[in-house]
N, C-alpha and C positions, 0 to 999 in steps of 0.2 A: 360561269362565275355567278354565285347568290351571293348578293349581298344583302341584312337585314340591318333594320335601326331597331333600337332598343331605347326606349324613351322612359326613366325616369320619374313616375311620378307620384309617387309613395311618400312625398315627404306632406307633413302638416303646413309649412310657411307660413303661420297665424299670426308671425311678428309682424309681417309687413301693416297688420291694420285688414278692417273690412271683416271680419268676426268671420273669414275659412279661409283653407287651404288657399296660397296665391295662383295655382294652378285654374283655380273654379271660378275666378274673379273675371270681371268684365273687363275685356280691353276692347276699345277699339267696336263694341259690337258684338264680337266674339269673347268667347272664356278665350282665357291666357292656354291653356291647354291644345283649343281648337287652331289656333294660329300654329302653334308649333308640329302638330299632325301636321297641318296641312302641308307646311316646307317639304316635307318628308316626303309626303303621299305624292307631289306633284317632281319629285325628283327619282333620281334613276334608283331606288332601292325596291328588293322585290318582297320582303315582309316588313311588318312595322307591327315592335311589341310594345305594349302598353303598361306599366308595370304600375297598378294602384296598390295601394294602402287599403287593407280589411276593411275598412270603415266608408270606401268611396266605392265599392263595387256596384250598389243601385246606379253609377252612373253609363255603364256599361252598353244602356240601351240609348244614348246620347250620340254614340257613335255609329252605328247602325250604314251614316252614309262613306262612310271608310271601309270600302269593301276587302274583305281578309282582313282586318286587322286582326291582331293576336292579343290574349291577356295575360298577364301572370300577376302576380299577389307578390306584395312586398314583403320586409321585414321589418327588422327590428330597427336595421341604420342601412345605410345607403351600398355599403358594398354586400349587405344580405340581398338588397332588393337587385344588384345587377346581376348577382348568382343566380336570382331565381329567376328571372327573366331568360339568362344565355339556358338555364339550363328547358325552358321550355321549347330555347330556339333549337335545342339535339334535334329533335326530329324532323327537322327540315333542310337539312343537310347544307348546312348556311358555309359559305368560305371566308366572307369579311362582316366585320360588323360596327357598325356607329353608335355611340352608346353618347345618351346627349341629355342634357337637364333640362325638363318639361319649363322651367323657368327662362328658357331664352327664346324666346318667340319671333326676336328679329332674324334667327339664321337663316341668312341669303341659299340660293339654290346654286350659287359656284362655290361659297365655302365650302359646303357639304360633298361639292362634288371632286374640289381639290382636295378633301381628305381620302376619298373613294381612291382617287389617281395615283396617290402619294402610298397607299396601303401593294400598288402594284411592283413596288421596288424597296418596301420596309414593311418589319409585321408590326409595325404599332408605328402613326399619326396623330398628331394630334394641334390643335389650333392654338399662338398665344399672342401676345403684342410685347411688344419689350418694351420696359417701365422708360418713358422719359423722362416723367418728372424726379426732382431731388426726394430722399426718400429720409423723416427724421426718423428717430427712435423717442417716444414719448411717456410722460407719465404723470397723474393727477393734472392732466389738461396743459403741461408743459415740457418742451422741447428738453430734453435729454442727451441728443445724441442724435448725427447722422450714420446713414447707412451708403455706401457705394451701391449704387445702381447696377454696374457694369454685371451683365452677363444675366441680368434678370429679367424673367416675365410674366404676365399675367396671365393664366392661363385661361382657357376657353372650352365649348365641347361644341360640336361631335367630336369625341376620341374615337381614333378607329384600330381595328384592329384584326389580325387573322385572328378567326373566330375558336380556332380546334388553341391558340396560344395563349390568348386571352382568358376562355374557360379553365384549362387546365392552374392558369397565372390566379384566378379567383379561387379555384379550391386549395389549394397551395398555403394562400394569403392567411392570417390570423386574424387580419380585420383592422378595424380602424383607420384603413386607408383615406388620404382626402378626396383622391379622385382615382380613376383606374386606372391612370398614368405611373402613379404611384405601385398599384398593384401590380403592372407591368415591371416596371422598372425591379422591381421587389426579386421577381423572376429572372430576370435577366436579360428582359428584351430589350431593345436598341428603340429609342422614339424618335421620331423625327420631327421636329418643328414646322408648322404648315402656316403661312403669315394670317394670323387673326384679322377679323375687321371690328373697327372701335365701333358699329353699330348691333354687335350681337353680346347685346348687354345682357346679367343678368337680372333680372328684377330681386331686388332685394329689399328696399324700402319703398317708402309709400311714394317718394317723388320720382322713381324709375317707371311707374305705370304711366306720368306725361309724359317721359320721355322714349317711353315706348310708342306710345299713341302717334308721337309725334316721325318716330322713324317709318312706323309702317304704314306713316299716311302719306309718304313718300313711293311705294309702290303703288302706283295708280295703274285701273285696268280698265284699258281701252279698247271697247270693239267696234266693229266697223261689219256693216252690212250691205248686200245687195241686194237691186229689186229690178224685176223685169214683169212687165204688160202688156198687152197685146188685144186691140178690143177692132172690129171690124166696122165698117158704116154699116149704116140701113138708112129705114124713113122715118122723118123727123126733119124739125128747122132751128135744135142746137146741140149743142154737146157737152157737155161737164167734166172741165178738165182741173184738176186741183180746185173741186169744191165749186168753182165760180160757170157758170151756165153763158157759153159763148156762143151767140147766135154764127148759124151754119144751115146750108142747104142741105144737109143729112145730119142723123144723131148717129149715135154709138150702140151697137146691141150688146148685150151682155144682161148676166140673170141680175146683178144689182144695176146702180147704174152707167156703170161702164166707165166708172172714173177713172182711165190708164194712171193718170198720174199720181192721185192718192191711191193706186192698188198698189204701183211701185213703189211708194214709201212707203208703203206699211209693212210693203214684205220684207223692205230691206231692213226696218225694226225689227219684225220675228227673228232675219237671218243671224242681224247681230248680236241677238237671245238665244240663239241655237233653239230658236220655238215653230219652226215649220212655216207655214204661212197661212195666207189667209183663207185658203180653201181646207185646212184642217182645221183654222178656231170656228168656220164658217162656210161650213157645205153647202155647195149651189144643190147640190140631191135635197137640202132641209127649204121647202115653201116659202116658210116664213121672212128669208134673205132675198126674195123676187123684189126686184126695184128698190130694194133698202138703200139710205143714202151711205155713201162710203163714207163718209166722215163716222159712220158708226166704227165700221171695221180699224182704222185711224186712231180712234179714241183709244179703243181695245189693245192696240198696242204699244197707245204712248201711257197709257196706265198702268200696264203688266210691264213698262221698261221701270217704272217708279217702283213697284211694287216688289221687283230685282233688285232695287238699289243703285238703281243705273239712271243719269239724268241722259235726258237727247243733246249732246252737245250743236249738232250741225244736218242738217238735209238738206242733200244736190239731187234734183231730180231734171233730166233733159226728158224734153217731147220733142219725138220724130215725125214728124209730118208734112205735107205742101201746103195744107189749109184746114182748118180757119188757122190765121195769123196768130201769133200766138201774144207777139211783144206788146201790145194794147194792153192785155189785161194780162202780164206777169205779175204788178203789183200788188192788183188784187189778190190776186191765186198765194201769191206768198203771205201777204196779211191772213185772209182766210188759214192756211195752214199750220201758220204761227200760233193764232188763236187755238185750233185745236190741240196743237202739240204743248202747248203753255210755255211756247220759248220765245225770246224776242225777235222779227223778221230778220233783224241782220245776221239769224242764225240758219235764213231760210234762202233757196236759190232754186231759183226757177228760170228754165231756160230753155229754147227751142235749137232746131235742129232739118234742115232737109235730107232728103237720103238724093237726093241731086238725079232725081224722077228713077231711081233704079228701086226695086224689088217693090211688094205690094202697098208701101208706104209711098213709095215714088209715083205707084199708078192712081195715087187716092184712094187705096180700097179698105184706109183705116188708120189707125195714128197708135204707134209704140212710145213708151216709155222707159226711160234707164233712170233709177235712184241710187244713191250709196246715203246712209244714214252712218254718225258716227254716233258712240253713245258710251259714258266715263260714269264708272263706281263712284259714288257718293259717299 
């Protein structure tokens, strides 16, 4: 089963304010465009067509990190532009298809996929909310007339549709349809109503872009990393465990300085960057990292989490060892570490651990580290 989305985005929208198209407009960081790809691209659909307006094709190299995505060129009104999309989608032998207004950028990743569901037991879905409020009839700014609500609703997209029913329902159509519910219906297919949600707005005027900002600054993204160390004794009379230097009858060898505990939390920042760890930013084969202090390596990765757009919400790091003690100087090691990471200590947890004399940490013959770093989109 192929299913493709079909996205929409040939219209001008110049009303809403901000001198272009509302599609190219800032939300949130991203263009209102990039938000609504994304829904798509991170959901079960296996192409995604793009449908601009003659006039927006220089944007084409914008997308570049959407891998496949597909283009086609619009038209004159809005059901030229879904023809010429479905008909670029013939040659990928598509069976369902979502055809959705680049102007809703809140659509959640279960609407989209209850319409996908709902397409397996009807050849046309599609999303609405049923009017609650009283509904008047108006004129020169005054109340005219009510209207009965009952049996109404507001409609929504993705509309979905078997795609060989839908095509055939577009060329058929003479046009001017509102949406391609309508051009179905027109045909004769059966649609099924699939429950809307009131946060897949569509942007339409200027105050819908806070009220976007403000829905999809409700999907917060939180990752969470691990970190693991392993550094051996040798000779030496301390050891540098989280930054702070505790005196000890042996140090730690290792090519920097064998910080177990800031290596585990730095790696666990890369892990939850999906950015490798600290022997890719910082090759022990590169000289130049011989006895470098970790707080370097540290730095490196509470910077690149800013520079992601990720703040460090929390670092747990346990140290496995018999000796040196560790609970004396936990407060320090956590101030120290706070400082680096630029969070406040009560975001920092430092804490020891015996292996209860079993394996090489139990015989003294070095001290392990376990970190988990969590870390939330800004």
């Amino acid at each position: 089963m192929t299913i493709a989305a079909l996205i929409v985005a040939a219209g001008r929208g110049v009303r809403v304010g901000g001198g272009q198209p509302k599609q190219w407009r800032t939300l949130k960081g991203l263009r209102v465009a990039d938000w609504t790809l994304d829904a798509f691209a991170k959901s079960k659909v296996d192409h995604i067509v793009l449908v601009l307006s003659p006039e927006d094709q220089d944007v084409r190299e914008s997308f570049a990190s959407i891998p496949g995505l597909i283009f086609a060129t619009g038209a004159s009104d809005r059901a030229g532009s879904v023809l010429n999309g479905l008909t670029v989608l013939q040659e990928y032998e598509v069976d369902k298809v979502l055809i959705h207004d680049v102007a809703r950028p809140c659509v959640s990743h279960g609407l989209i996929q209850q319409v996908i569901d709902s397409l397996d037991s009807n050849p046309a879905a599609a999303p609405a909310l049923a009017v609650s409020d009283a509904l008047w009839i108006g004129a020169k700014d005054e109340v005219t007339g009510t209207q009965d609500r009952s049996g109404l609703f507001a409609a929504q997209t993705p509309q979905g549709f078997q795609f060989d029913a839908i095509l055939a329902a577009h060329l058929a159509h003479p046009g001017g349809a509102a949406d391609d519910v309508e051009v179905a219906r027109a045909a004769g297919l059966d649609v099924a109503i699939v429950p809307g949600e009131p946060d897949n707005i569509k942007i339409t005027t200027p105050g819908d872009f806070a009220r976007a900002e403000r829905i999809l600054g409700t999907e917060m993204d939180i990752r969470l990393g691990n970190g693991y160390d392993v550094h051996r004794f040798g000779d030496g009379d301390f050891v540098t465990l989280c930054g702070i230097e505790v005196p000890h009858n042996k140090g730690l060898q290792g090519h920097s300085d064998a910080d177990v505990g800031m290596h585990a939390v730095t790696d666990a920042i890369y892990g939850a960057l999906a950015r490798g760890d600290i022997g890719r930013h910082f090759p022990p084969s590169d000289p130049q990292w011989k006895g470098a202090a970790s707080k370097i390596f540290l730095n490196h990765a509470a910077n690149l989490a800013q520079e992601m757009g990720f703040s460090i919400s929390n670092v747990d790091c346990t140290l496995v060892c018999e000796h040196p003690k560790i609970g004396p100087h936990a407060e320090h090691m956590r101030a120290e570490m706070a400082g680096i990471l630029n969070i406040s200590i009560e975001r920092v947890s430092i804490k020891a651990t015996t292996s209860e004399r079993l394996g090489f940490t139990g015989r003294s013959e070095g001290i392990a580290a376990v970190a988990t770093a969590a870390l939330v989109k800004t």
